[in-house]
C-alpha positions in Angstrom: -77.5 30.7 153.9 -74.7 32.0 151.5 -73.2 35.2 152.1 -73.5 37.8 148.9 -69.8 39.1 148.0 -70.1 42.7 147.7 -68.3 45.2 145.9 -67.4 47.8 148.8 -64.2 49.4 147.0 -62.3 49.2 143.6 -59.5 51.0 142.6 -56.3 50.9 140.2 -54.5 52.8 137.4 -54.5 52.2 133.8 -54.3 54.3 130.6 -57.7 55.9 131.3 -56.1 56.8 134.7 -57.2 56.5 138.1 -59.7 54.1 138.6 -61.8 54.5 141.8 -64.6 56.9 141.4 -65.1 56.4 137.9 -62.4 58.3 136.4 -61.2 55.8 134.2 -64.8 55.3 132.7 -65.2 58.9 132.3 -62.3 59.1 130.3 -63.8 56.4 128.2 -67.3 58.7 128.2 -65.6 62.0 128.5 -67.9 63.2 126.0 -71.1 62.5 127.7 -69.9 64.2 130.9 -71.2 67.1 132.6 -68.8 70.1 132.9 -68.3 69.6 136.5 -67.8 65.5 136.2 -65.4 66.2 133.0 -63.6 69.0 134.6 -62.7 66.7 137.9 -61.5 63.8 136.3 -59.3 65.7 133.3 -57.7 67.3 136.7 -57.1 64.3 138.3 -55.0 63.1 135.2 -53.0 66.6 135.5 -52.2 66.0 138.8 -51.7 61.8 138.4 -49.3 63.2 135.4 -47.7 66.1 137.0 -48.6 68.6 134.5 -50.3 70.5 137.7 -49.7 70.8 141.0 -51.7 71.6 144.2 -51.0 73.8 147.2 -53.6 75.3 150.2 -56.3 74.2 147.7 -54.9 75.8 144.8 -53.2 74.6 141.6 -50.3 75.8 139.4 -49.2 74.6 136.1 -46.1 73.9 135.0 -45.1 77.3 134.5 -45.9 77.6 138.4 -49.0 80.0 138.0 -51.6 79.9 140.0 -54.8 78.8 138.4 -58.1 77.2 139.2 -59.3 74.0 137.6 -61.1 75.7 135.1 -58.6 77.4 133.7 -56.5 74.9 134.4 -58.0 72.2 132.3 -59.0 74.7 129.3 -55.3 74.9 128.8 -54.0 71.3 129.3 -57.6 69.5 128.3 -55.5 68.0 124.5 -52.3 67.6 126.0 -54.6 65.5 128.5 -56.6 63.6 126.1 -53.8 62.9 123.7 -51.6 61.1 126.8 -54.4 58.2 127.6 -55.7 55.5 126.1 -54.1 53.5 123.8 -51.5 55.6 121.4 -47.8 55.8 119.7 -45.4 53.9 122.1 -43.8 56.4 124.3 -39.8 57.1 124.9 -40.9 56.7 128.3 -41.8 52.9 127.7 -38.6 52.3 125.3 -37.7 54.2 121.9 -39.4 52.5 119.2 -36.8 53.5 116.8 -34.0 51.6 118.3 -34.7 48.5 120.1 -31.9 46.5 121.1 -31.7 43.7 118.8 -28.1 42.5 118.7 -26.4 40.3 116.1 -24.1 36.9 116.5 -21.3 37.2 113.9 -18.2 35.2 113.9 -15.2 37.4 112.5 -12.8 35.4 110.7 -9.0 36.7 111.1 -7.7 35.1 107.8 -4.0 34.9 107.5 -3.1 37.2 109.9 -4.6 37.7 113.6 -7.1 39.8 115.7 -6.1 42.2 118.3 -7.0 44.2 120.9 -6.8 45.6 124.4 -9.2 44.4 128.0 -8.9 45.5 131.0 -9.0 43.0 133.8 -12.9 43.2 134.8 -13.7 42.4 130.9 -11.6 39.4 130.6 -13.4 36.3 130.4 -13.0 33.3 133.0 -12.5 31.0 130.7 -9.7 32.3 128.0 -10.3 30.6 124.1 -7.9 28.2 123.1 -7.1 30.7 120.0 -6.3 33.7 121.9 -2.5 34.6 123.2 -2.8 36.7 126.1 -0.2 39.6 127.4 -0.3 41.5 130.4 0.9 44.7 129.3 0.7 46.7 132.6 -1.2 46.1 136.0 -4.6 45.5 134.8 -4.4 45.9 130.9 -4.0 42.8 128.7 -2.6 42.4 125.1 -4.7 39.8 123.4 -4.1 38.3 119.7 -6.9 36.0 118.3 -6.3 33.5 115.5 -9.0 31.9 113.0 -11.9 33.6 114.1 -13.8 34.6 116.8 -17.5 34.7 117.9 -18.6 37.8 119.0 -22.2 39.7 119.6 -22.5 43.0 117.7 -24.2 45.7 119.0 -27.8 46.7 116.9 -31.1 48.1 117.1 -33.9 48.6 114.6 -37.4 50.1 114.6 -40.0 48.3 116.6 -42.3 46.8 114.6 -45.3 47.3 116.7 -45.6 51.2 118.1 -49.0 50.7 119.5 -49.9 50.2 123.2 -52.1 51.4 126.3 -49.8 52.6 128.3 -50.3 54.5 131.5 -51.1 58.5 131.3 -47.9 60.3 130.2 -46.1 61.1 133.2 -47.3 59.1 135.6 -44.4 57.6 137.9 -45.6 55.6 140.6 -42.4 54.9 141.5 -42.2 58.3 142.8 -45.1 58.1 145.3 -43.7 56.1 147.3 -39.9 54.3 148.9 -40.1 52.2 145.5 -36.6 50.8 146.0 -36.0 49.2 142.5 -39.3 47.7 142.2 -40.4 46.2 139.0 -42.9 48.6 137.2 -45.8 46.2 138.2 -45.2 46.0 141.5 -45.2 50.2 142.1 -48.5 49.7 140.1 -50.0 47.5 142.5 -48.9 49.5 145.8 -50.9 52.6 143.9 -53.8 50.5 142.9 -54.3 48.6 146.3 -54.1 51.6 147.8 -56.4 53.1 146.1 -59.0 50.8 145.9 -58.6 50.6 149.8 -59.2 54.5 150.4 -62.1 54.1 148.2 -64.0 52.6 150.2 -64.2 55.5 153.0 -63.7 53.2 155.7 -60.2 52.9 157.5 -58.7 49.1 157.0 -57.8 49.2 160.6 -61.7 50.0 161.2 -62.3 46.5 158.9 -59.7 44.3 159.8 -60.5 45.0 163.7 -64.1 44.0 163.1 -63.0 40.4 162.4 -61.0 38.2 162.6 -57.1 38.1 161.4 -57.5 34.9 159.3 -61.0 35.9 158.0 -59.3 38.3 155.4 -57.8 37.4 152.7 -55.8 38.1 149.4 -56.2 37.1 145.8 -53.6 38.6 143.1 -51.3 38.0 140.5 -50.7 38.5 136.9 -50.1 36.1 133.9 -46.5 36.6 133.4 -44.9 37.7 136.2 -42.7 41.0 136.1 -40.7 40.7 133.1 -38.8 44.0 133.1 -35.2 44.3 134.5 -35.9 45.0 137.7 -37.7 41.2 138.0 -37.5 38.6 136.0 -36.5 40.4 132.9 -33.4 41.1 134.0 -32.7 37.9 135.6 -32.7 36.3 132.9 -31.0 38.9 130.2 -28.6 40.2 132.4 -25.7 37.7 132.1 -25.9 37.4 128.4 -25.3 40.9 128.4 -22.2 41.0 130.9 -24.4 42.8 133.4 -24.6 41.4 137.6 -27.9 39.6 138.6 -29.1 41.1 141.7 -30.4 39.3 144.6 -33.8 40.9 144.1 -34.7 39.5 140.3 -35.5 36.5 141.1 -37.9 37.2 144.2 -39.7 40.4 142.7 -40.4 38.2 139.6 -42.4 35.5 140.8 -46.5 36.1 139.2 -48.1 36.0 142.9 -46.0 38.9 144.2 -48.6 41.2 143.8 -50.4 39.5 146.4 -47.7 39.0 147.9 -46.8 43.2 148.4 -49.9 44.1 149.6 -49.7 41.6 152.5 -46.5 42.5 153.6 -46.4 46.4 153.0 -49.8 47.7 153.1 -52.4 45.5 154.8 -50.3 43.2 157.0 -52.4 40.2 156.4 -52.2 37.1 158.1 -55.3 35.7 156.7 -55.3 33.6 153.4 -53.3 34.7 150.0 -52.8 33.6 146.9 -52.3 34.3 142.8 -53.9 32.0 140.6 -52.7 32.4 137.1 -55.1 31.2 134.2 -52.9 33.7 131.0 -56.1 36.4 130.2 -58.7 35.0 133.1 -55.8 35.4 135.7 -58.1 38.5 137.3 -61.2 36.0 137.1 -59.8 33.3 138.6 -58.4 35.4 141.4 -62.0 36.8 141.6 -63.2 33.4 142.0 -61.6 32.5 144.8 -62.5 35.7 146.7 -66.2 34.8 145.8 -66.2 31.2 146.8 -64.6 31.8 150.5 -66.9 35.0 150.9 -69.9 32.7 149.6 -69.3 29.5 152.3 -68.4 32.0 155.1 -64.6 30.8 155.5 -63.7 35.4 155.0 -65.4 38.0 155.8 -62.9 40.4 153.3 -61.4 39.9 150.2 -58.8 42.2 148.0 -58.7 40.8 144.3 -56.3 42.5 142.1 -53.7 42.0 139.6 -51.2 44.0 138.0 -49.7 43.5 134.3 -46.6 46.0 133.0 -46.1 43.7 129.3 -45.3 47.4 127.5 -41.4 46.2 127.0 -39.5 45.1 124.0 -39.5 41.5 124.8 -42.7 40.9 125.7 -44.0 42.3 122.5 -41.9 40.5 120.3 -42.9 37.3 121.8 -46.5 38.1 120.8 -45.6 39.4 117.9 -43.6 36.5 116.7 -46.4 34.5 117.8 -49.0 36.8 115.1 -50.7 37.8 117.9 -50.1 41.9 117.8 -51.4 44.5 115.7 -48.0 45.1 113.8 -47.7 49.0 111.8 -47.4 47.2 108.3 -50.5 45.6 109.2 -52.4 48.4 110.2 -51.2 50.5 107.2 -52.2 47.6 105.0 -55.9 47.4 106.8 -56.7 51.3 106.2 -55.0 51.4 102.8 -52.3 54.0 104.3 -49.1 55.1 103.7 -47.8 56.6 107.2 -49.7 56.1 110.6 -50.6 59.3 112.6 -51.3 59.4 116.5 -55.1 59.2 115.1 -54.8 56.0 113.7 -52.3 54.8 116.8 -55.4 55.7 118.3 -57.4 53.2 116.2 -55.2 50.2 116.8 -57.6 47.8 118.5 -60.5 47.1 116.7 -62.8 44.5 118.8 -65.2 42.9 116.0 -64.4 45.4 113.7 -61.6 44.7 110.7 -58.6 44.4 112.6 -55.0 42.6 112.5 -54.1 41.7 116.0 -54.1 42.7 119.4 -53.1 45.9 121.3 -50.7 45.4 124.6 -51.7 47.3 127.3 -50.7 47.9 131.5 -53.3 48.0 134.1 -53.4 47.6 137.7 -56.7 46.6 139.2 -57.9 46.1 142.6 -61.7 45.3 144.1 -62.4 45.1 147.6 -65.4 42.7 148.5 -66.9 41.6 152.0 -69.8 39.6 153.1 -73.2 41.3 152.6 -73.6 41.1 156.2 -70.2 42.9 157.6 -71.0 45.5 154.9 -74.3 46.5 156.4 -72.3 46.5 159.7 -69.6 48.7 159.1 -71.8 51.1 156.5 -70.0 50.6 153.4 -71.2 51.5 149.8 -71.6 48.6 147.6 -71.4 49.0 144.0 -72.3 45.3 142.8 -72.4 42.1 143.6 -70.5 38.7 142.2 -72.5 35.8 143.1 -70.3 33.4 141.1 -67.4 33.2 138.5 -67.6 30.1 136.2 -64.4 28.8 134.6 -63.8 25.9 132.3 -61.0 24.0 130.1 -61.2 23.7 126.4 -60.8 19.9 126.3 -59.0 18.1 124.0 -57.2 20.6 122.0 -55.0 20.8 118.7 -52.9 23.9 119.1 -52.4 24.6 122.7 -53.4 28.3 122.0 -56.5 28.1 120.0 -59.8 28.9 121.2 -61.8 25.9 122.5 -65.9 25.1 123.8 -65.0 26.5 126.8 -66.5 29.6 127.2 -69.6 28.4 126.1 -70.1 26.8 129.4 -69.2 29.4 131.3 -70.9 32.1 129.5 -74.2 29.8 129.3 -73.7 28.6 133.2 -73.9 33.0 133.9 -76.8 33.5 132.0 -78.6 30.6 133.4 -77.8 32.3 137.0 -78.9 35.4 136.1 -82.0 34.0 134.8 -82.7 31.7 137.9 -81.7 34.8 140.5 -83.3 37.7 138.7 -85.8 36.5 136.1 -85.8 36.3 132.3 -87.1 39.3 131.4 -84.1 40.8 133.3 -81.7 38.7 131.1 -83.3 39.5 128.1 -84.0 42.9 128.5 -81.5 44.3 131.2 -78.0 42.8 130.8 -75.5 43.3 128.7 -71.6 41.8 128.0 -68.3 42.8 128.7 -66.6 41.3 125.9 -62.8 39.7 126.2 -62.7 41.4 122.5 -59.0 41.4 121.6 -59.1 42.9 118.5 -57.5 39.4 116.4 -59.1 38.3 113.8 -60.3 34.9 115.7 -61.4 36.6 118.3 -64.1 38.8 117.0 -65.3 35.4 114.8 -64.7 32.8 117.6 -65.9 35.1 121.0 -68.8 36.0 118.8 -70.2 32.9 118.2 -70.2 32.3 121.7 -72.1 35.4 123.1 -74.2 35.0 119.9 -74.9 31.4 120.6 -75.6 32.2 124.3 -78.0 34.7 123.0 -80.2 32.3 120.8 -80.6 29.7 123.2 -81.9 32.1 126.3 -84.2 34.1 123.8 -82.1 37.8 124.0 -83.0 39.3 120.7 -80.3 42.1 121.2 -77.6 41.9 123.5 -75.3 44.8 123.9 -71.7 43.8 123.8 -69.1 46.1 125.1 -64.6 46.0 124.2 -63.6 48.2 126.7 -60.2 46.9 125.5 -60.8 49.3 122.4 -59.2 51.9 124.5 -57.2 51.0 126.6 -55.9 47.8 125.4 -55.1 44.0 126.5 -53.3 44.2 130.0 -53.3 40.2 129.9 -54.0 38.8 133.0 -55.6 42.4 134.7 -57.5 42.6 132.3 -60.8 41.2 133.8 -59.8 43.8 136.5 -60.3 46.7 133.6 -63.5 45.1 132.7 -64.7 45.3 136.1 -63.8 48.4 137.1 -65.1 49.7 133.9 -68.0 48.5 133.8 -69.4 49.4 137.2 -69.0 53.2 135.6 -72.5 52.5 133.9 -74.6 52.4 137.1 -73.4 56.0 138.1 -73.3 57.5 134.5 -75.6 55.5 132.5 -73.8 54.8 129.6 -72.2 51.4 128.1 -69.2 52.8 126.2 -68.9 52.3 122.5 -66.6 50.8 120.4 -65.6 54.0 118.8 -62.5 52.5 117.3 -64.0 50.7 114.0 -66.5 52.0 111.7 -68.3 49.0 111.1 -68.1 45.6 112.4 -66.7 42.5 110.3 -68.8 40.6 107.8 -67.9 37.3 109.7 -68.7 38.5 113.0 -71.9 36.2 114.5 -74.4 38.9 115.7 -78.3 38.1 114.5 -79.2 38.4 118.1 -75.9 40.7 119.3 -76.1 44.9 119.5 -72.7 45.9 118.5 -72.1 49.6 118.3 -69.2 52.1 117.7 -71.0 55.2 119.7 -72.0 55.2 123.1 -74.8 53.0 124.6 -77.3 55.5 126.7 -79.1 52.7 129.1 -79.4 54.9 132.1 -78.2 54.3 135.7 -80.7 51.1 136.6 -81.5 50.3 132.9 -79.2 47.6 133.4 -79.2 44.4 136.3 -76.5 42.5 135.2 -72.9 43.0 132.9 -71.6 39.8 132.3 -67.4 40.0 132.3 -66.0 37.5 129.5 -62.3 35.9 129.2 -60.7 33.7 127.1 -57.4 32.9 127.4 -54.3 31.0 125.7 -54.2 27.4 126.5 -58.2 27.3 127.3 -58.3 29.3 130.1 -62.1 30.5 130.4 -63.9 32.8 132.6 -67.7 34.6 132.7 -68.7 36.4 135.8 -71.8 37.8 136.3 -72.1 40.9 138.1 -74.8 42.1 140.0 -76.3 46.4 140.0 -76.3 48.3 142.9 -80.0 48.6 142.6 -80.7 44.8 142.4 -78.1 44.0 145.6 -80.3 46.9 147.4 -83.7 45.2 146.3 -81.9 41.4 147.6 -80.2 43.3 151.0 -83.7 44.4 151.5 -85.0 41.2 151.9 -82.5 40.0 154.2 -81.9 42.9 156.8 -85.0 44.5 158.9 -86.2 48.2 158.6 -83.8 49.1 161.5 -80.8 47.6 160.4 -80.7 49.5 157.4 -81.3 52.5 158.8 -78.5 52.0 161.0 -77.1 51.1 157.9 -77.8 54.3 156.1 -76.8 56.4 158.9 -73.3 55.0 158.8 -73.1 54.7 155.2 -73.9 58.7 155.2 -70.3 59.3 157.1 -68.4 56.4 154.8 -69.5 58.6 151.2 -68.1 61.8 153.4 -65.4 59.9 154.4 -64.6 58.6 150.4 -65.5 61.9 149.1 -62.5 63.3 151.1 -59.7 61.0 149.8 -61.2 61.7 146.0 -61.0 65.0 147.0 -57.1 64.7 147.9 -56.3 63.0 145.2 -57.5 65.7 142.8 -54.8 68.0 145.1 -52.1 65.6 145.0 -52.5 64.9 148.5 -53.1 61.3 148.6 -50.6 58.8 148.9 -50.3 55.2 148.1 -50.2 53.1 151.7 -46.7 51.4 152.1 -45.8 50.3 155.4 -42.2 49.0 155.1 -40.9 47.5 158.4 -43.8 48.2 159.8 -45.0 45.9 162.9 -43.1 42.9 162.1 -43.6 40.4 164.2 -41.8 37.3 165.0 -42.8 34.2 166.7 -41.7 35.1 170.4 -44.4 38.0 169.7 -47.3 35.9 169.7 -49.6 34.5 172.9 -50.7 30.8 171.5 -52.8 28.2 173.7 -54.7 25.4 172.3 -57.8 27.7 171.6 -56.5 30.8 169.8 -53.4 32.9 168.9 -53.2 36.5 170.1 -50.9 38.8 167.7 -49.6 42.3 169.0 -51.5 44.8 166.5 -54.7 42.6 165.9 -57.8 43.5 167.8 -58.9 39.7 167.5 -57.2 36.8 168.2 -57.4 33.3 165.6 -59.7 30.5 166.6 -58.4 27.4 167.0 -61.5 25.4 168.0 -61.8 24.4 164.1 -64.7 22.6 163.0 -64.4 18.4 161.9 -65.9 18.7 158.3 -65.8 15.0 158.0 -67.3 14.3 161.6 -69.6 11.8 159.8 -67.0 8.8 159.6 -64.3 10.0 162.2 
């Protein structure tokens, strides 16, 4: 009997804000809120962005008046809007007016020669044969240069790409916590863990002490490790730029370190880890793993996440060099325009619609699943269900980044599990597709065909298709995370967001037997079973996860369990939607804080008890079983 992985937590930050309790979706939906649910997320992004603050339950603004959240949000509800989603590249991110773009010249001396004064710290090791040095006092040197010298001349020039998703204005996450010099993505992922963790209403401790040590595990990464100059960014920039390497660059850089900083600072895990890296389907293939050792029984608890901060100068010139962005020449040239305002920064990514190129974006993403039964043990909510994630290659390929067959298989091999599990009419009637949906021009033809395709051949006559990257843009290798977390907004609120930014769809876009729309999608909370979460990446990286409802995991669990386990089960689970409701509740006061444990119970080998049938750790309830099982006890 497989164990179901269950979605017990998710949490993260990206630029429709905080993720867990569906504030991110409702930013996406804000519009089809109630005043209450509107009013509590817009003041959760005043207090993620500091425009607010929060004392004995009450909040100021930044004029330090006391006001309550009504008020509060009538006054700050543009400002609040205007700093998510995707939008004009922010100072805060890098000026987009004057990006460091610096020029090799060689200056030729002529007849005569070059001079000029260093001190010694700016002298070079090795001196040119053409210069004459002098020291002129204790320190100072006189140097002449004949012929000609090469020489790098300070430049910048206006980025051309000012679009991105960028986290809401303001938010530091640095700040929350002992950051330390952390690369951006790495602050991300300490508030994202955290807060898919604190979701879930149920202490870790409570969790981890129910099993044990190596039946947890982490999955996590991103698809280009942390490229900024606190990581990998500056390892590699610094010396060309006479700056010092430091001896955290090239650690803090590495892809899997997201996985890597939740073990060591927030859960402690001694259980399984890794970062799987697959460019777009990074979060997918991280997911996979999670679902494959919950499935066979090896864990009992799995954190997937992944953490992407590309919203840097280099990064987006690579893409861009490479075609790939939505550049502002482009975008004036698509609309017939002659300047772009912050409405049509706005409009930048434009899945299936007429668009020019992909939107960058940053996200942190986090989901916390367990086995079905240690769920109903403990009490925990369950959101959804992954029964599997399929991935395949492109085969045989001519350009290493063009799409491939792929994804046909794995978007075919989800439907046809959907079908066998839940029925056809479920598929037909009761699913719908979270699209990869860059926004390039061979995406909306190529993914298309695909989901179209899919379509035809298991008789759906109008499958809704969501781009949830329309907002918040492509966070590369999180970005399955967005789609997750995004999508599990629909079985609370009952909508499938639109794709608001095009105003129709593109004449070569397959969709005979599609449902693309550019409003809001009003399904209701259990009109949909299944969303189907698409990727395809560069160099054939493909991924399609089906993802169960909330109500369908409740009719399966039902089956399973007896009458009085799941009463036990909804008696506990009363205390764990208190327990979660408190922490939301915090965070709209500022009162939560991300979870980092730095030197925390470190232990070291002398700690440990070891025999020939377990190892005891200091801090851990259980011990690790060493009486491991022969899986080939057929031949030896």
């Amino acid at each position: 009997m497989s164990q179901l992985p269950v979605i017990v937590g998710f949490g993260g930050i990206n630029p429709a804000g905080r993720a867990s309790f569906h504030h991110a979706y409702r930013r996406l939906i804000i519009e089809k809120l109630d005043e209450h649910s509107r009013q509590e997320t817009l003041t959760d992004l005043a207090i993620l962005t500091g425009l607010a603050t929060s004392s004995d339950g009450k909040y100021k603004n930044q004029d330090g008046i006391e006001c309550n959240a009504t008020e509060l949000i009538k006054d700050l509800q543009k400002q609040l809007l205007d700093s998510t989603l995707i939008r004009r590249i922010e100072k805060s991110s890098f000026d987009v007016n004057h990006v460091m773009f610096n020029k090799a010249a060689t200056l030729n001396c002529g007849d005569g020669s070059l001079r000029f004064h260093l001190r010694k710290r700016q002298m070079p090791l090795e001196i040119p044969s053409n210069w004459s040095v002098t020291e002129t006092a204790p320190g100072q040197f006189d140097i002449h240069v004949s012929s000609k010298m090469d020489v790098i001349l300070p430049d910048n020039k206006v980025a051309p790409v000012q679009s991105a998703g960028q986290l809401p204005s303001g938010f530091e996450p640095g700040k929350l916590y002992q950051s330390r010099n952390h690369p951006r993505n790495l602050q991300m992922t300490v508030f994202a863990a955290s807060d898919a963790l604190s979701s879930t209403g149920i202490p870790f401790e409570t969790i981890a002490n129910s099993v044990a040590p190596d039946q947890i595990a982490v999955y996590a990464s991103n698809s280009i490790g942390q490229l900024d100059d606190f990581g990998f960014g500056g390892l590699t920039k610094f010396p060309a730029i006479g700056k010092r390497t430091t001896s955290k660059q090239m650690p803090l850089g590495y892809a899997q370190m997201p996985a890597d900083f939740v073990n060591a600072y927030i859960l402690g895990n001694v259980g399984t880890t890794g970062g799987a890296l697959g460019a777009c389907a990074t979060f997918l293939y991280n997911l996979r793993s999670g679902v494959n050792d919950i499935r066979s029984g090896r864990r009992k608890v799995v954190l997937v996440g992944g953490s992407d901060a590309p919203v840097i100068p280099e990064v987006i010139e690579g893409f861009k060099a490479m075609g790939a962005l939505a550049e502002d020449k482009d975008l004036l040239a698509l609309d017939n325009l002659s300047e772009l305002t912050a409405d049509d920064y706005r409009k930048a990514c434009r899945p299936f619609g007429n668009n020019c190129g992909f939107t960058i974006g940053e996200s942190s993403q986090f989901v916390l699943l367990m086995s079905d039964d240690l769920a109903i043990e403990l009490g925990a909510e369950i959101y959804g269900a992954v029964p599997e994630v399929f991935v395949s290659a492109d085969g045989h390929k001519k350009s290493i980044s063009a799409p491939g067959i792929g994804n046909y298989i794995t978007l075919a091999k989800s439907a046809a599990l959907v079908r066998k599990m839940l029925g056809e009419e479920s598929l037909q009637q009761r699913s719908f597709v979270q699209a990869h949906g860059t926004s390039t021009p061979q995406n909306r033809v190529t993914e298309s065909h695909v989901i179209n395709e899919t379509a035809k051949a298991f008789g759906i006559q109008n499958w809704p298709v969501a781009a949830i990257k329309s907002y918040i843009g492509h966070s590369q290798g999180t970005a399955g995370g967005d789609q997750l977390s995004l999508s599990l907004g629909t079985w609370k609120y009952g909508y499938i967001p639109g794709i608001l930014t095009t105003d129709e769809f593109a004449s070569d876009v397959h969709q005979s037997n599609l449902f693309l729309s550019n409003q809001h999608i009003e399904v209701g909370s259990q009109g949909v079973d299944t969303v189907f979460l698409n990727s395809k990446g560069f160099g054939g990286n493909n991924a399609s996860a089906p993802v169960l409802a909330p109500h369908i995991v409740s009719n399966m669990l039902n089956k399973r369990y007896s009458k009085s386990q799941l009463l036990a089960y909804q008696t506990k689970l009363d205390k764990t939607r208190m327990a979660a409701t408190a922490y939301d509740q915090a965070s709209l006061h500022g009162d939560a804080k991300p979870i980092y444990l730095y030197d925390h119970n470190v232990l070291q080998g002398e700690d440990l008890s070891i025999s020939d049938k377990q190892i005891t750790m200091p801090g851990y309830s259980n011990p690790i079983n060493l009486d491991i099982d022969n899986p080939f006890d057929d031949i030896c």
